[in-house]
N, C-alpha and C positions, 0 to 999 in steps of 0.2 A: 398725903395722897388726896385724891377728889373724894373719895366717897368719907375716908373718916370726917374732913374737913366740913363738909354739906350737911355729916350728922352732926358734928358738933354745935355746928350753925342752928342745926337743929335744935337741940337740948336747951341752946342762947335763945330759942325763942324767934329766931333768923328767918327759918327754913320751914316750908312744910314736908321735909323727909322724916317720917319717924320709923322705928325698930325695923331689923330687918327681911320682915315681909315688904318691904320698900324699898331696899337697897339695891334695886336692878338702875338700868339708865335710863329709863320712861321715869324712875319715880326724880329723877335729877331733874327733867324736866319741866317739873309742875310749878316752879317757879325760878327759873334763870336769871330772873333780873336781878334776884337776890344775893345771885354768886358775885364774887370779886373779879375784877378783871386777870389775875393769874386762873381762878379753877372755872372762866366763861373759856381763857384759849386752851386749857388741860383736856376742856370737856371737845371742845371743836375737835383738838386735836383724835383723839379717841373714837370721834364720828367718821373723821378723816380716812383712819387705819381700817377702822370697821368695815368701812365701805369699799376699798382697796383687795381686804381679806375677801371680801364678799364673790366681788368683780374676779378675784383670781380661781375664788374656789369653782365659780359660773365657768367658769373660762373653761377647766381643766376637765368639766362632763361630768360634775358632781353637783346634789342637790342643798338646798338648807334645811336644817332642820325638817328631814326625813321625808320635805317634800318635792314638789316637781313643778319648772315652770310651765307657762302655758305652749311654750314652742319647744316639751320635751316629750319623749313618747319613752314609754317602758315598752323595754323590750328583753326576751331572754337572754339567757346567755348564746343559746347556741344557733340565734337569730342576729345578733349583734357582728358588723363584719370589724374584722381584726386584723385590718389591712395595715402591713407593717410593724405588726407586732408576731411575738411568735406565737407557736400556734398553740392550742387552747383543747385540750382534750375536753370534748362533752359528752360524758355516755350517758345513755338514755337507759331506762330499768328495764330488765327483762319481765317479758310477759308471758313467753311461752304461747306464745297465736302467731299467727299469719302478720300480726304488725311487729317483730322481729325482722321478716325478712323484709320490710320497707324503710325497715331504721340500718339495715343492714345488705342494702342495696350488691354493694361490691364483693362481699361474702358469696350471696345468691348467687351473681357472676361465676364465681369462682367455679361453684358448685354445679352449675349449668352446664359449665365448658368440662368440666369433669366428668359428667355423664354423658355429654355430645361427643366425647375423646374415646369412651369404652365404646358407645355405639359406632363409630367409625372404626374402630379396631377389630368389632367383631365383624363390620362388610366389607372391610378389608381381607378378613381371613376366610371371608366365603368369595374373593372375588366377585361384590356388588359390585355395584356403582358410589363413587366418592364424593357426589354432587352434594351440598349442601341440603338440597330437597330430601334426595335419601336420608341424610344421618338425620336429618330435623326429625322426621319420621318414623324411624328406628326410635329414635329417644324420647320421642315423644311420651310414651307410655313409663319411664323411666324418671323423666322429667315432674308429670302429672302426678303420680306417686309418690316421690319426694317434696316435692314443695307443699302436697295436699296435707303431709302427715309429718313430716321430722319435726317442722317449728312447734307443734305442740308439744314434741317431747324435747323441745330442749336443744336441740340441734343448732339453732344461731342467739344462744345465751353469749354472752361476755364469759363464762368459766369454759364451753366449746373449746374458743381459742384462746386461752391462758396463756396456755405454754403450748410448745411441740407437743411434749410429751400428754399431754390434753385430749390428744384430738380426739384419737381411737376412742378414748369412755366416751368423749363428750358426740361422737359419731354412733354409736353402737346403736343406740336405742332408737334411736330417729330410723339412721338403716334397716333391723332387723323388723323394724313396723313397715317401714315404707315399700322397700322392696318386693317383699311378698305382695302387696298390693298392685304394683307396678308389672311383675310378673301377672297377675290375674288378669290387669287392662288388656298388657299382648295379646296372653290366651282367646280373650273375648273380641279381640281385633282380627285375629288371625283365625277363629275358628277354630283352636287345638289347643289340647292342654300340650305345654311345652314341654319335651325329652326333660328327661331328669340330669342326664349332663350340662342341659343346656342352663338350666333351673343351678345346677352348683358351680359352675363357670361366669354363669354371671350373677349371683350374690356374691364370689368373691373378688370377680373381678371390680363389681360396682365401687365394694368396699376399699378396697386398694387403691383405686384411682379416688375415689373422695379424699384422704387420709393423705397421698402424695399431693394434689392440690393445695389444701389445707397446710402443708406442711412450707407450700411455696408460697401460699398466701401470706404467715405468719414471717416467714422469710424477708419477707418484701417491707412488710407494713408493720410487726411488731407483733407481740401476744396482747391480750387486752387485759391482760394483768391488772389490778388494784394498788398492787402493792407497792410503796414507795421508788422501789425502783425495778427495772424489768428488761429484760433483753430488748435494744433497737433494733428495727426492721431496716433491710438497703435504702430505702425511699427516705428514710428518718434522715439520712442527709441531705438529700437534695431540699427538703423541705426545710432545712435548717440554712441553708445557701438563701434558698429562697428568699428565706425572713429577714436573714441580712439588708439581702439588696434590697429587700421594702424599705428597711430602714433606712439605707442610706440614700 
């Protein structure tokens, strides 16, 4: 082999390669002219591969030796697009604030049209008006309420929607704060404290319809389970189709 070969050359007095704090390929290089013409093309050779391995590893979006070229940028993971590859779960740590429901954009969604659904149900059943402006209005205070107060308790954690069976615990506490709240906004909009049927009609109906949502949400898109493996949501396939046809 090259390196025994350039020590022993060594040891002959041949070579300035001594012990092996020197046995890297820089220390081969300190004098060349010394090798034989078998271990000058061993070494070429070996430069050759090296540089090959190099070029592929460049190639392939990988760095050397833990560093970065100057036409590479670091970026996260869940900044990095992964276009035709499949997809890439990245969840983000729960915080229990208001930055929940921005990491969890389509949740909030979810949760909106949920409470805009109970508001349209109830001006339905007093024979309102079904305009968009109405219900926006109606719910408003509904709205204000829940988005002001569930995320701190918990309400768009990753455990929320685990499973189905999740929802309710993972609803409860967000609800029984929010609400009450939401009911006070009315009252102070409308001038009156609201009937007491009205006050237990709609804490459960608010809570029913979150919970039925939630329960189509997870349907859709999956629980956000940890756990190795986990119920697919309807959409898990299209997006599995998806990635295919990136690939191909």
């Amino acid at each position: 082999m090259l390196m025994s070969a350039a020590g022993k050359r060594g040891r002959d007095g041949g070579s300035d390669v001594r012990g092996p704090e020197n046995d890297d390929l820089s220390s081969l290089r300190s004098d060349e002219t010394k090798l034989s013409a078998e271990e000058a093309e061993r070494l070429s050779y070996i430069r050759r591969i090296t540089e090959d391995a190099d070029n592929l590893v460049k190639a392939a979006g990988f760095t050397l030796n833990g560093g970065m070229d100057e036409d590479q940028v670091e970026r996260d993971v869940k900044d990095t697009k992964w276009s035709g590859q499949s997809d890439l779960d990245v969840n983000e740590k729960t915080q229990n604030n208001w930055n929940d429901v921005f990491s969890r954009k389509d949740l909030a969604f979810v949760d909106a049209t949920a409470l805009m659904g109970f508001a349209a149900i109830g001006r339905g059943s007093h024979a309102e008006g079904m305009d968009i402006f109405g219900i926006l209005a109606t719910s408003l205070p509904f709205l204000c309420g829940w988005f002001l107060v569930s995320p701190l308790m918990g309400s768009y954690s990753r455990a929320a929607t685990k499973t189905k069976g999740a929802v309710p615990p993972g609803l409860v506490l967000g609800w029984a704060t929010s609400m009450p709240i939401a009911l006070g906004i009315r009252g102070l909009l409308k001038g009156t404290v609201p009937p007491i049927p009205f006050i237990v009609i709609s804490l459960v109906a608010t809570f029913v319809s979150l919970c039925a949502f939630r329960y189509l949400y997870i349907s859709l898109v999956g629980g956000t389970s940890d756990d190795e493996t986990k119920d697919a949501g309807v959409l898990e396939v299209f997006k599995m189709v998806g990635s295919l046809i990136k690939r191909w």
